[in-house]
C-alpha positions as CSV (number, residue, x, y, z in Angstrom):
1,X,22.9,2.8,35.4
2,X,20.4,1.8,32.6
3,X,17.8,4.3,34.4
4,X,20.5,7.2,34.3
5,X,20.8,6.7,30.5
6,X,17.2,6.4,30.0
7,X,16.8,9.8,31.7
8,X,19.5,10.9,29.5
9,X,18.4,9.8,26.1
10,X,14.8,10.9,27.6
11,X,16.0,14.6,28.0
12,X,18.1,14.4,25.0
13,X,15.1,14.1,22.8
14,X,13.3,16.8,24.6
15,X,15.8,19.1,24.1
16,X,16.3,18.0,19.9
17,X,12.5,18.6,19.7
18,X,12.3,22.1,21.5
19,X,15.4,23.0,19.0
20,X,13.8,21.8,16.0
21,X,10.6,23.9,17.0
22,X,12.3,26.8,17.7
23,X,14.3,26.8,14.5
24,X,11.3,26.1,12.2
25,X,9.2,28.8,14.0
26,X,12.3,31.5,13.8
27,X,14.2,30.4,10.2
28,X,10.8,32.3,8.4
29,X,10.7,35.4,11.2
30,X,14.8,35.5,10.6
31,X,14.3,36.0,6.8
32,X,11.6,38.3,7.1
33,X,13.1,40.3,9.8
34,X,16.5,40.8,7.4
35,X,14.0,42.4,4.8
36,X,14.1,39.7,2.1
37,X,11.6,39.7,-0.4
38,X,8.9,37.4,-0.7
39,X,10.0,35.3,-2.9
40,X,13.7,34.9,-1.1
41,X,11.9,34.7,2.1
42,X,9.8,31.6,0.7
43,X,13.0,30.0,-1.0
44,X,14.8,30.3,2.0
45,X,12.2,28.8,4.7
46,X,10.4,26.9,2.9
47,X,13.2,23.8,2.4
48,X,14.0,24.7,6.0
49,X,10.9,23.9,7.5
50,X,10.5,20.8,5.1
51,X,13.6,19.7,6.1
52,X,13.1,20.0,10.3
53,X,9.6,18.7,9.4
54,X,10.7,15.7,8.0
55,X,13.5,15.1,10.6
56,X,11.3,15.6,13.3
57,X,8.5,13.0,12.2
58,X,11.4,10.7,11.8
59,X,12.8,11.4,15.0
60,X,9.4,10.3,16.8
61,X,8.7,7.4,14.9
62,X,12.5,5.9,15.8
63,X,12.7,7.8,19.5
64,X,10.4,4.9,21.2
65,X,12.4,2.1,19.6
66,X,15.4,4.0,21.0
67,X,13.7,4.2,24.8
68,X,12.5,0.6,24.5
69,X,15.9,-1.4,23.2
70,X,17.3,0.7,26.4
71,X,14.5,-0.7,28.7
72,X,15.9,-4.1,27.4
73,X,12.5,-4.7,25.8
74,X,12.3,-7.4,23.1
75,X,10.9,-6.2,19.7
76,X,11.4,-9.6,17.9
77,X,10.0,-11.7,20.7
78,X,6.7,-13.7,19.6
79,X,4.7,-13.2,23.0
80,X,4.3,-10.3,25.5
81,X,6.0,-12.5,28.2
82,X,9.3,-12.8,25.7
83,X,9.3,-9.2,25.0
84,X,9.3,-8.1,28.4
85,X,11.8,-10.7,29.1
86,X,14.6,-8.4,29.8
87,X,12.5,-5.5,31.1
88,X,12.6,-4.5,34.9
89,X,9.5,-4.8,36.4
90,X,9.2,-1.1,37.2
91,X,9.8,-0.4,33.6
92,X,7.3,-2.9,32.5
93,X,3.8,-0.4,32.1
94,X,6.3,2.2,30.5
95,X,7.4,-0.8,28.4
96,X,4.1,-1.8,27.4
97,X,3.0,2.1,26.7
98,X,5.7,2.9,24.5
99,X,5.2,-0.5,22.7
100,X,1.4,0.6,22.2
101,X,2.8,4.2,20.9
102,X,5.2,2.8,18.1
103,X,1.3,1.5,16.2
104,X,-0.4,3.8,13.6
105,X,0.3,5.9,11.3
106,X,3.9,6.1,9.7
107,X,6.5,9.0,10.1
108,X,5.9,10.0,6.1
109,X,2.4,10.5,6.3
110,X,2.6,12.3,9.5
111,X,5.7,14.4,8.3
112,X,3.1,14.9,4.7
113,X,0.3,15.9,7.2
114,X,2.5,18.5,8.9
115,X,4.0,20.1,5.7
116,X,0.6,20.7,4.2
117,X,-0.2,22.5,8.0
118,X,2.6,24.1,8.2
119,X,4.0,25.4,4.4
120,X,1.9,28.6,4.6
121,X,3.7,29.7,7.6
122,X,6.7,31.6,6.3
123,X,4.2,33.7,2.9
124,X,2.3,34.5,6.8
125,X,5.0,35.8,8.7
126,X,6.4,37.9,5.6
127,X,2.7,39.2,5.5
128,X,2.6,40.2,9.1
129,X,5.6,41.2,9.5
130,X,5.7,43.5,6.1
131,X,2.0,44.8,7.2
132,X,3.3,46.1,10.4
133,X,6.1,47.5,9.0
134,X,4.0,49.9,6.7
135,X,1.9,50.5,9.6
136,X,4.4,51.8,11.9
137,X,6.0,53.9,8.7
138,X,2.6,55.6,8.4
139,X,2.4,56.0,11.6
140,X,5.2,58.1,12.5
141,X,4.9,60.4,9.0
């Protein structure tokens, strides 16, 4: 049983991940595509990436503490023997790895990191998009 909801939860926070990519790549081609302005099209997507950007560095800093309280790994225990205590011994190098993951960096400075990356996305896709758009109208004049 514990195995079956680890798959679950495991798929589960595939699936939230691929969502939240899809939605921050299409929210600034949506707006764009409807024939907002700039400046709408920068209002609009700009919070909206922020937003998924910040959810989604939170959601991989709290996702391994999620897969290891399911493993029945200890987080308060003092020595690796007490934290494994609970864990089945197949689970145990998984156990260890995502134990080794949860170290570095914290979700703000990673979500920080990825809004300075990413914030010149949507004044890009209106560029693009807007470009081509004169193109093909010149074209077929």
């Amino acid at each position: 049983m514990d195995a079956f909801v680890y798959f679950i939860v495991s798929a589960l926070g595939d699936v939230i991940a691929f969502l939240l990519m899809v939605i921050a790549i299409a929210a600034p081609a949506i707006c764009t595509l409807k024939g907002y302005t700039f400046l709408k099209t920068n209002l609009i997507a700009i919070p909206t990436l922020f937003a998924i950007i910040i959810l989604s560095a939170y959601l991989a800093d709290i996702y391994p503490l999620i897969q290891l309280q399911l493993l029945g790994f200890d987080l308060h225990g003092m020595s690796e023997a007490e934290r494994m205590l609970n864990v089945a011994p197949a689970s145990r190098a998984l156990a260890t790895e995502l134990y080794g993951s949860i170290f570095g960096i914290g979700w703000p400075l990673k979500a920080i990191f990825a809004i300075v990356i990413v914030s010149p996305y949507p004044s890009a896709t209106w560029t693009v998009v807007t470009l081509t758009r004169s193109a093909i109208k010149k074209a077929y004049q």
